[in-house]
LODO-308340 format. One line per 2 residues: their letters; for each residue x negated, y negated, z of N, C-alpha, C. Coordinates in pm, 1 decimal, decimal comma. Last residue first. Example, Ala and Ser with C-alpha at 12.3 -4.5 7.8 and 13.67 -1.06 7.14 Angstrom:
! residues 2
SA = -1285,0:225,0:708,0:-1367,0:106,0:714,0:-1290,0:-3,0:787,0 | -1319,0:569,0:780,0:-1230,0:450,0:780,0:-1320,0:330,0:780,0 $
This chain:
! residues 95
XX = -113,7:-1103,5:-413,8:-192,8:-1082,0:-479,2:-156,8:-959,9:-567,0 | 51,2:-1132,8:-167,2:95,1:-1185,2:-269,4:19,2:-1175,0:-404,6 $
XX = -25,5:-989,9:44,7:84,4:-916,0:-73,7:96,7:-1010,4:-157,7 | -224,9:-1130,3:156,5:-282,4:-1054,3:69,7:-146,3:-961,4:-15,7 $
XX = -18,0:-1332,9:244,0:-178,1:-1379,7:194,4:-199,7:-1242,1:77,3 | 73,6:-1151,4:423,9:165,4:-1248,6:362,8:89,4:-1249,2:233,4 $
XX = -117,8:-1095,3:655,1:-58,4:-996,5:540,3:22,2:-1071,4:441,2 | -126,0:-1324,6:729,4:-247,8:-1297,7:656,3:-222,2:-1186,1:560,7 $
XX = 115,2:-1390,9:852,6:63,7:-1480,6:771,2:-42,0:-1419,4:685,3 | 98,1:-1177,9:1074,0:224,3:-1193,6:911,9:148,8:-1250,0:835,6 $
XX = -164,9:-993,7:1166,8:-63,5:-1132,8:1174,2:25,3:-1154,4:1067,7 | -277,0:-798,0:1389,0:-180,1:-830,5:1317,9:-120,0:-969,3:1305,9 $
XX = -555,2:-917,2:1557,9:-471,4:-868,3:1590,7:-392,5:-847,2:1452,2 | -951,6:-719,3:1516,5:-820,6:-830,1:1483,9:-677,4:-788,7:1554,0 $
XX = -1149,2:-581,2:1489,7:-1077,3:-590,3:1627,5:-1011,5:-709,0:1610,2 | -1248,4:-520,1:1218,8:-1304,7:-640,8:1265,4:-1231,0:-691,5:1441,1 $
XX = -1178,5:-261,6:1203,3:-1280,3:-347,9:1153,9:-1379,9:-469,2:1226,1 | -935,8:-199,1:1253,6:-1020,1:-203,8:1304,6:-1125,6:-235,6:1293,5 $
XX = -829,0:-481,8:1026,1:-787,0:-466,8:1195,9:-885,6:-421,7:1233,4 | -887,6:-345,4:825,3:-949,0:-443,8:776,9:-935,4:-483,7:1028,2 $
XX = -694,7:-91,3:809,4:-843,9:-59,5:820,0:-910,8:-191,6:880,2 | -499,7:-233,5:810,2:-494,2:-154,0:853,4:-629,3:-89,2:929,1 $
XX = -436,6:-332,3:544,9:-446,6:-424,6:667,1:-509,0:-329,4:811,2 | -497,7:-43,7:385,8:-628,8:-203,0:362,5:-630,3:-268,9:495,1 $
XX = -243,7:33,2:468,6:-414,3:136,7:496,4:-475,3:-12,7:484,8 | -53,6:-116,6:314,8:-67,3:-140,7:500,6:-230,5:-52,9:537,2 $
XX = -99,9:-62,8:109,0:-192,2:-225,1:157,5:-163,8:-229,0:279,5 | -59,6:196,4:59,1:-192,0:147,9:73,2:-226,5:37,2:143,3 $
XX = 164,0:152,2:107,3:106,6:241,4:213,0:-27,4:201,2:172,3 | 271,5:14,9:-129,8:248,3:-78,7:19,9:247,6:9,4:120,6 $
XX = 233,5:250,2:-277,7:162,0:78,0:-350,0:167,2:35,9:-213,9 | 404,6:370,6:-259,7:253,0:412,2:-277,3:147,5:274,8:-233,9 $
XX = 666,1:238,8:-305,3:644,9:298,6:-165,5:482,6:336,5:-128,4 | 608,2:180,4:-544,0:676,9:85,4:-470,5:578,1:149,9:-341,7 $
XX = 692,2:431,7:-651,3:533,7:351,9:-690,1:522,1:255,2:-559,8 | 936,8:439,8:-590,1:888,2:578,9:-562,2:685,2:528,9:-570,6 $
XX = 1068,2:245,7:-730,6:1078,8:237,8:-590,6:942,0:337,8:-538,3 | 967,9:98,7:-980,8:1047,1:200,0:-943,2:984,8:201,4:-752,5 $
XX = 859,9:-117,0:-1127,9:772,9:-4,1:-1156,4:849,8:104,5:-1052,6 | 1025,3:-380,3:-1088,0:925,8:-365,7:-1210,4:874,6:-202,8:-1204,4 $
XX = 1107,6:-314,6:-848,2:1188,4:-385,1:-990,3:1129,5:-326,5:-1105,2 | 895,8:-280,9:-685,5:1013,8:-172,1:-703,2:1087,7:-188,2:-827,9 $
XX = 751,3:-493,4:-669,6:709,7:-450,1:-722,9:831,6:-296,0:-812,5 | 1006,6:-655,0:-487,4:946,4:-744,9:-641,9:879,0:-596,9:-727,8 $
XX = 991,9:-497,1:-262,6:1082,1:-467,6:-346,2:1083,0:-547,8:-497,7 | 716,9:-540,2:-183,0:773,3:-438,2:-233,7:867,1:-415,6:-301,7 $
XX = 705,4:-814,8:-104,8:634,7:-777,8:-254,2:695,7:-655,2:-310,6 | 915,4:-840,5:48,1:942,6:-869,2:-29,6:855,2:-810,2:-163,1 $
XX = 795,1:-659,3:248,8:895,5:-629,1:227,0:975,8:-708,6:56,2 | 581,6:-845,3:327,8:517,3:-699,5:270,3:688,3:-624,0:193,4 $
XX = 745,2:-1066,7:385,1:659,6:-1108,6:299,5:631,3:-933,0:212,0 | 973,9:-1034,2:619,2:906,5:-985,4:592,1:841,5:-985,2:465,0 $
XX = 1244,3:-1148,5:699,6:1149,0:-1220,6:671,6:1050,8:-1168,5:658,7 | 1412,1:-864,2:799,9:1398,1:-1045,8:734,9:1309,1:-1089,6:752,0 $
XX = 1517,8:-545,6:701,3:1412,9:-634,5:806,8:1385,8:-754,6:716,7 | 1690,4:-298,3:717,1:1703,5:-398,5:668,9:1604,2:-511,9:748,2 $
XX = 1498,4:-40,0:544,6:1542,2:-60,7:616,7:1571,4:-222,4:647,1 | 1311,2:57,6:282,7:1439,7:107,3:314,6:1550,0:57,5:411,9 $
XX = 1079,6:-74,4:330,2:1141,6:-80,8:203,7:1294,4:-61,3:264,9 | 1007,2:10,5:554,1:973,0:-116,1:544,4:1033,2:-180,5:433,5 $
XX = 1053,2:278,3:577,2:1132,6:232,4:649,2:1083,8:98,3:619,9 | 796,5:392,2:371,8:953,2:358,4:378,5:1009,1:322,9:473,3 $
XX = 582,1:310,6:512,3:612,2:205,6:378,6:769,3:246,3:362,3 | 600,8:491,2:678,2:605,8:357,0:718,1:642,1:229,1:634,1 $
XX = 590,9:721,6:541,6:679,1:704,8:650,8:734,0:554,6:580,5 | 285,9:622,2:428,0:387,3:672,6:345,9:543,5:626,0:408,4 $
XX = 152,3:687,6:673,9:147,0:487,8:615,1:283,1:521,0:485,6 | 202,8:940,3:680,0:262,3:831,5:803,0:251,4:667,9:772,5 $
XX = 42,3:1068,2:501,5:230,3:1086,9:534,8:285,0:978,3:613,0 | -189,1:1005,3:542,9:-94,6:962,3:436,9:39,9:946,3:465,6 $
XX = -210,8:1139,5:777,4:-243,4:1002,1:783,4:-147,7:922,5:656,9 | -180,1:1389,3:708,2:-106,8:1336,1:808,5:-103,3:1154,3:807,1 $
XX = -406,1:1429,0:522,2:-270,5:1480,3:466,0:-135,2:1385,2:568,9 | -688,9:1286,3:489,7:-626,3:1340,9:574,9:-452,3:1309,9:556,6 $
XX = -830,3:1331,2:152,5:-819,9:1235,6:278,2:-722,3:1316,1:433,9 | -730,7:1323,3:-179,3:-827,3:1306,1:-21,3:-772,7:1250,3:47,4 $
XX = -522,6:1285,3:-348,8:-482,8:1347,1:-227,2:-644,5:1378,0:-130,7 | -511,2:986,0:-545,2:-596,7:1062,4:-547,6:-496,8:1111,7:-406,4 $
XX = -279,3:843,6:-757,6:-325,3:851,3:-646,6:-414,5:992,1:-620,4 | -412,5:848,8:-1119,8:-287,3:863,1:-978,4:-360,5:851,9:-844,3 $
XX = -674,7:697,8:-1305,8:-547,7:806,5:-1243,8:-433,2:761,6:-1161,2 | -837,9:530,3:-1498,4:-790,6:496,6:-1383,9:-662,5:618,7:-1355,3 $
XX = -1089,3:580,0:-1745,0:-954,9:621,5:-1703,3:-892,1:620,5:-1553,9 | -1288,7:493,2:-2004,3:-1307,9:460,1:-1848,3:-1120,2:497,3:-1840,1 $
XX = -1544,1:586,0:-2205,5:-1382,6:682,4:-2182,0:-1438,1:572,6:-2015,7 | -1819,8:608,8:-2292,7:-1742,1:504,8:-2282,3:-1560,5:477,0:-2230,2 $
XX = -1916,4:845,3:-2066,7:-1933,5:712,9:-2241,0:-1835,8:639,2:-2215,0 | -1685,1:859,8:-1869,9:-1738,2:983,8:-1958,0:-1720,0:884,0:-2105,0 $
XX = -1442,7:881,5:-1600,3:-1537,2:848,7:-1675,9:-1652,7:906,4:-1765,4 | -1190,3:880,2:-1393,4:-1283,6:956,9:-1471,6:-1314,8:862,4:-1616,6 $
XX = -1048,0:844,3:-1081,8:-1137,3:761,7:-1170,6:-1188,9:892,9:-1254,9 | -728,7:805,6:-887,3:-865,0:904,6:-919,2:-905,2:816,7:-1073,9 $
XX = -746,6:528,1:-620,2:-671,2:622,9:-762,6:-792,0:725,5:-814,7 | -655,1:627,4:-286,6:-746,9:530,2:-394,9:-680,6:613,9:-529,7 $
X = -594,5:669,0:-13,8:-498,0:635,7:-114,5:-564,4:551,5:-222,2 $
């Protein structure tokens, strides 16, 4: 879920979401970002950025936008054999 990039002299152009990658995988941090948006859950920090960002740029971006940063927390876990923690996801939606 990266954006597509084209470049050319001096032309620098940031795209849409790019569709590499594995079709299933998307679909499911996708899922996930909706029921995190959609569904009623308190105190959730990733829940708030989303719907802050939803305001400003529509739900449908919204939903793109925090499948990725669950992919980032996501990745960053196996990575490093971390557990999940609010606080740290907290940390990085607020950015």
């Amino acid at each position: 879920m990266t954006p597509k990039k084209y470049q050319s002299g001096e032309t620098d152009v940031t795209g849409r979401i790019s569709k590499i990658g594995d079709g299933s995988v998307r679909t499911a941090l996708y899922e996930a970002a909706n029921v995190i948006l959609t569904r009623p859950v308190k105190g959730s920090t990733l829940k708030s950025w989303g719907m802050r960002l939803a305001a400003r740029a529509g739900m449908r971006k919204a939903k793109v936008a925090l499948a990725r940063k669950l992919a980032v927390v996501l990745h960053r876990m196996l990575a490093d054999g971390t557990n999940f923690l609010a606080e740290k996801a907290a940390v990085g939606a607020a950015r």
